[in-house]
C-alpha positions in Angstrom: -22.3 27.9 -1.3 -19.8 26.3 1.7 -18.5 28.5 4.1 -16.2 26.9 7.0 -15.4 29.0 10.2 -12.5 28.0 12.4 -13.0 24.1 12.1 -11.3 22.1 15.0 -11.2 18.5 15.9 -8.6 16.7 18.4 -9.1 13.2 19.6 -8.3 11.9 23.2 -5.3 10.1 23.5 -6.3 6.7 25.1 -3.1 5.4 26.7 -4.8 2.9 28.6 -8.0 1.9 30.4 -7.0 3.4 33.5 -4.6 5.9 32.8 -6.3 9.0 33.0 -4.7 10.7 30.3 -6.0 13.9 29.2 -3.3 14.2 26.0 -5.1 15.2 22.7 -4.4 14.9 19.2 -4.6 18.3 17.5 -5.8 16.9 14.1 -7.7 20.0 12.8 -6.9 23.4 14.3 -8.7 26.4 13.0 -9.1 25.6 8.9 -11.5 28.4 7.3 -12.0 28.7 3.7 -15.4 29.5 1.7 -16.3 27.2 -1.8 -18.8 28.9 -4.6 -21.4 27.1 -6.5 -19.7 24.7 -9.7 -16.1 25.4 -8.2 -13.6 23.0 -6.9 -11.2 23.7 -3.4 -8.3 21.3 -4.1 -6.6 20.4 -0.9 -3.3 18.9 -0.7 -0.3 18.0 2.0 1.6 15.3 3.3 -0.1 12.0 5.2 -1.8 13.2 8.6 -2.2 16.6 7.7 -6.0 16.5 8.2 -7.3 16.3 4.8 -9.8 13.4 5.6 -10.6 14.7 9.3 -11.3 17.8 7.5 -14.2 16.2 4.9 -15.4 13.9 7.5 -16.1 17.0 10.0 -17.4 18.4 6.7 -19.8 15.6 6.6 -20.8 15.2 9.8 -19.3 11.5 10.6 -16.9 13.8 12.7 -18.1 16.6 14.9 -15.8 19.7 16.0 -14.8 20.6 19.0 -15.3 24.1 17.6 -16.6 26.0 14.6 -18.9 26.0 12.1 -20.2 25.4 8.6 -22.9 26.9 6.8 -24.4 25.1 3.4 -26.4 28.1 1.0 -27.9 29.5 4.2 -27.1 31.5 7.7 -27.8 28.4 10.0 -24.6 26.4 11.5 -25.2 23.2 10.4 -23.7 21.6 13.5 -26.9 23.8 15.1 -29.5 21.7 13.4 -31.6 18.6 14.9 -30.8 15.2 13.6 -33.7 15.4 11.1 -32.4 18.9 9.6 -29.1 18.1 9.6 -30.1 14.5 8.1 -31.7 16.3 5.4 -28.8 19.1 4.6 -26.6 15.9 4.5 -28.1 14.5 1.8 -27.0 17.4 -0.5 -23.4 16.2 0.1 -21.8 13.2 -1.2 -18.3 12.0 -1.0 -16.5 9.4 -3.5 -13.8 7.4 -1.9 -10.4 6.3 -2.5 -10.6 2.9 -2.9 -13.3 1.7 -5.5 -12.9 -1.8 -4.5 -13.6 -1.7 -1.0 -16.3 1.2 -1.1 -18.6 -0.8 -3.5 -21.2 -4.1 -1.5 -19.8 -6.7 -3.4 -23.2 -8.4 -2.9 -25.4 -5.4 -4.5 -26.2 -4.9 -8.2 -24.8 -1.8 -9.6 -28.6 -0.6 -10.5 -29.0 -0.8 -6.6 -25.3 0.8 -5.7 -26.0 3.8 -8.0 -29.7 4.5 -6.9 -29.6 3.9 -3.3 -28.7 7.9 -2.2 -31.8 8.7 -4.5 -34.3 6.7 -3.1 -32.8 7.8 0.8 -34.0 11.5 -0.6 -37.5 10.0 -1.5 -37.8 11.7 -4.7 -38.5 8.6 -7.0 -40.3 5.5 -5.9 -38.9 2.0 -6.8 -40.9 1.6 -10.3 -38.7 4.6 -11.4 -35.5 3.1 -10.3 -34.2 1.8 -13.4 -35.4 4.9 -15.1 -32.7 6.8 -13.1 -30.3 4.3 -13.1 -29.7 4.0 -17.1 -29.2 7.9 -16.9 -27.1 7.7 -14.6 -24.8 5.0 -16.4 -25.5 6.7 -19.3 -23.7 10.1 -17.7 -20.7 8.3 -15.8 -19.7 6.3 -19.4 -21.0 3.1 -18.5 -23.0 0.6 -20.7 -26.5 -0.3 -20.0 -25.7 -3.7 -19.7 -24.1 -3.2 -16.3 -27.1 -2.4 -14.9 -27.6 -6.2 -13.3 -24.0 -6.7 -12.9 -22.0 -6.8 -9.7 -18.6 -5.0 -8.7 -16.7 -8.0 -9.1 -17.2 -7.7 -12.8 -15.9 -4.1 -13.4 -12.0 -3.1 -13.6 -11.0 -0.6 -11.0 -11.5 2.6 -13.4 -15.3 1.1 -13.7 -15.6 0.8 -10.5 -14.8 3.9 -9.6 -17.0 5.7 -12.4 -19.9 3.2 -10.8 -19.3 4.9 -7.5 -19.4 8.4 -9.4 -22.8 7.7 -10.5 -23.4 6.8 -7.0 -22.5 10.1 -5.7 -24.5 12.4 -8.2 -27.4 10.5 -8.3 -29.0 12.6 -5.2 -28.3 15.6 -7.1 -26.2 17.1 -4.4 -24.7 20.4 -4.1 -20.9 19.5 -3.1 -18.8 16.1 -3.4 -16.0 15.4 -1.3 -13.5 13.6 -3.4 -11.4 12.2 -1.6 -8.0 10.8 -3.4 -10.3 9.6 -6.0 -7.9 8.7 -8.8 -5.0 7.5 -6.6 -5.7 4.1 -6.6 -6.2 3.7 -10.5 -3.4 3.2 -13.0 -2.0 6.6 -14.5 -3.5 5.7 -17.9 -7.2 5.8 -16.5 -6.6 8.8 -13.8 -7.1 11.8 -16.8 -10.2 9.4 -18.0 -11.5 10.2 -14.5 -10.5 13.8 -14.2 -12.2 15.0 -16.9 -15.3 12.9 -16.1 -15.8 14.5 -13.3 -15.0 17.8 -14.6 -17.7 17.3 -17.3 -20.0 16.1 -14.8 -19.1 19.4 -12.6 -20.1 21.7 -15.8 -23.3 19.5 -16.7 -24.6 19.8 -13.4 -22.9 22.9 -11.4 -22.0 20.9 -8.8 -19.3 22.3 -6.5 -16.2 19.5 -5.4 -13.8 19.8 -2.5 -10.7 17.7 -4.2 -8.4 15.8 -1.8 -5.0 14.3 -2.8 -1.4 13.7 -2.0 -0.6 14.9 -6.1 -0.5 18.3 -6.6 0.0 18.4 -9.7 -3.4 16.9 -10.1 -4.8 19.1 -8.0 -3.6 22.2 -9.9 -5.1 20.7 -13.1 -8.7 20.1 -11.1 -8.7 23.7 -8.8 -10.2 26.9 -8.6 -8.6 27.5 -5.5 -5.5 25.2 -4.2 -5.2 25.0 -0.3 -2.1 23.7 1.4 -2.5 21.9 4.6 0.4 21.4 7.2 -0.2 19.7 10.9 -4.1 20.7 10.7 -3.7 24.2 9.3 -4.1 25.9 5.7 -0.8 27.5 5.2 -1.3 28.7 1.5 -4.2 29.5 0.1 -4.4 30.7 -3.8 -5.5 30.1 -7.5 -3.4 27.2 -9.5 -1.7 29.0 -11.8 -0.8 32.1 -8.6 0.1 29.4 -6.4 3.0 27.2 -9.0 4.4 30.6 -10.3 4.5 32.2 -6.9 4.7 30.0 -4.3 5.4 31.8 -1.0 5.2 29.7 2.1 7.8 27.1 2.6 6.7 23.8 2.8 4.4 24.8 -0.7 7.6 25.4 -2.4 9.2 22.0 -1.3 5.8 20.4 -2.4 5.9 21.9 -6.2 10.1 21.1 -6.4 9.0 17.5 -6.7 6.8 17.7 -9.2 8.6 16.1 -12.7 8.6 18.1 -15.3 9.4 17.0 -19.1 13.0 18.1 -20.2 13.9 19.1 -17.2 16.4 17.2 -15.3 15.6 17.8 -11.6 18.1 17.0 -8.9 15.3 16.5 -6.5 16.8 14.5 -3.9 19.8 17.1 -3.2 17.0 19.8 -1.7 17.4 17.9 1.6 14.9 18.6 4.5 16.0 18.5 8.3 13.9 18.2 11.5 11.3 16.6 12.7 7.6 16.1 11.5 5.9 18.6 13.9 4.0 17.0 17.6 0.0 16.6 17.2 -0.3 16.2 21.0 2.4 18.9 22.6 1.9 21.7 20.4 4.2 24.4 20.6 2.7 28.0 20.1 4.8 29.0 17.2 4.4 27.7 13.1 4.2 24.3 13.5 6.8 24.3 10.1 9.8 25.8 12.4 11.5 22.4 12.8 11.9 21.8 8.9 12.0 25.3 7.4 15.4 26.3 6.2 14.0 30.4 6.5 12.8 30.3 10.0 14.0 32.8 12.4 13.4 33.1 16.5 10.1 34.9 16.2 8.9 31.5 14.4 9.3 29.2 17.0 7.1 31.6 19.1 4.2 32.7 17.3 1.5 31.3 15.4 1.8 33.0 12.4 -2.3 34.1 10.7 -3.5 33.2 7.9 -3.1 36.5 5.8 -3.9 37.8 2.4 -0.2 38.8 0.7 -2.0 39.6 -2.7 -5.3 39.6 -4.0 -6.8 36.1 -3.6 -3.6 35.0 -2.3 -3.5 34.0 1.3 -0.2 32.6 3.8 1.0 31.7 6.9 4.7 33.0 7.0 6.2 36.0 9.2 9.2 35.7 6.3 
């Protein structure tokens, strides 16, 4: 349904009006990865990785430097006019992190939720509220917050508001990005499993962002690791937490808690340094903080590879 070919993005480094600097920050470097119809990619790594350059490229607010992205056909989306593209867009949607700040505070929720329908022009404004009670209706909402306004909604409403918001275009893929993050732990499984009964209602297919992997085991078809703009592990949940094989993914799942089990997290010390974005040396941008490196490391990029059947790396170890 999504297929992504060699995505890049770096940004120019403005150090000053006049400086003439030509540095670059490597945010994105080469990610590939296909997504089927009704099935979820679940990204995950550390802050600055380039999990959110990576969906906004997706989207089109970013455009690569190179690569590109086809959507249930053969033409490069980046290859279409602004009309085409304009239309392809609106079969994407993305829910944000923050429900507070990604709602208009001065727009009723009947207007919030039906606002990417009426961009498609498939209904006309008599059939708004029509769509809109539906809509509520799916997300878990009542009917009476139809003429409300975000200010009167907890942050778990809020969020399920912007939810509705998202599938009321009926698009093929969401982009969600940290969705649950913000909200208390209590309402984050309410959430989850909304969306997944929302993915099996109406076979949409989600790219899930998050910092948690735990949560994104529990939401995944396929989990993707992302270091310094790269995949580095690619595999199913349940293949990649019993047999993690690429460094960093193994220091990721050694912090997740477990019940019963009294983990000494804090003594699996890392050393090094977070890797450069702007001098970029041509080995695995993990050499500085992997305890298995060896010399070939620090020169070569290592390739994405499959290992085992499904399961992909980026480790000469």
């Amino acid at each position: 349904m999504l297929k992504a070919e060699n995505l890049t993005r770096h940004y120019n480094l403005k150090a000053g009006k006049f400086s003439g600097s030509t540095a670059k920050v490597h945010a994105l470097n080469g990610v590939s990865f296909t997504l089927e119809r009704q099935q979820t990619l679940g990204i995950v790594g550390e802050s600055g990785c380039g999990k959110t350059t990576l969906a906004k490229t997706i989207l089109g607010i970013e455009r690569p430097d190179a690569g590109h992205l086809y959507l249930d056909d053969d033409r490069d989306l980046y290859t279409l006019d602004k009309e085409e593209f304009r239309k392809k867009r609106m079969e994407m949607q993305y829910i944000f992190q923050d429900p507070y700040m990604s709602l208009n505070p001065k727009m009723q929720i009947k207007d919030i939720i039906t606002e990417p329908l009426l961009r498609t022009g498939r209904i006309s404004r008599r059939e708004i509220e029509v769509n809109a009670l539906k809509i509520l209706d799916m997300v878990g909402l009542p009917q009476s917050s139809l003429h409300k306004y975000p200010h009167e909604f907890s942050g778990g409403q809020r969020q399920r508001i912007c939810i509705g918001r998202a599938i009321s275009s009926q698009p093929k893929l969401i982009i969600c990005d940290e969705p649950v993050s913000a909200l208390d732990v209590s309402i984050q499984s309410q959430i989850l499993n909304l969306l997944l009964q929302i993915q099996n209602e109406l076979a949409i297919s989600y790219i899930f962002i998050a910092h948690n992997i735990a949560v994104v085991l529990y939401m995944s078809d396929i989990v993707s690791v992302m270091y310094a703009g790269r995949i580095v592990e690619s595999a199913p949940p349940e293949e990649l937490y019993r047999n993690p094989l690429h460094p960093y993914t193994k220091l990721l799942l050694s912090v997740i808690p477990e019940i019963g089990k009294n983990k000494r997290i804090f003594e699996k010390k890392i050393t090094g340094e977070i890797p450069d974005l702007i001098n970029v040396s041509p080995g695995c941008p993990f050499y500085d903080r992997c305890p298995v490196r060896q010399e070939r490391c620090a020169l070569e990029l290592p390739p994405l590879q499959e290992i085992t059947p499904g399961h992909l790396c980026t480790c000469w170890k």
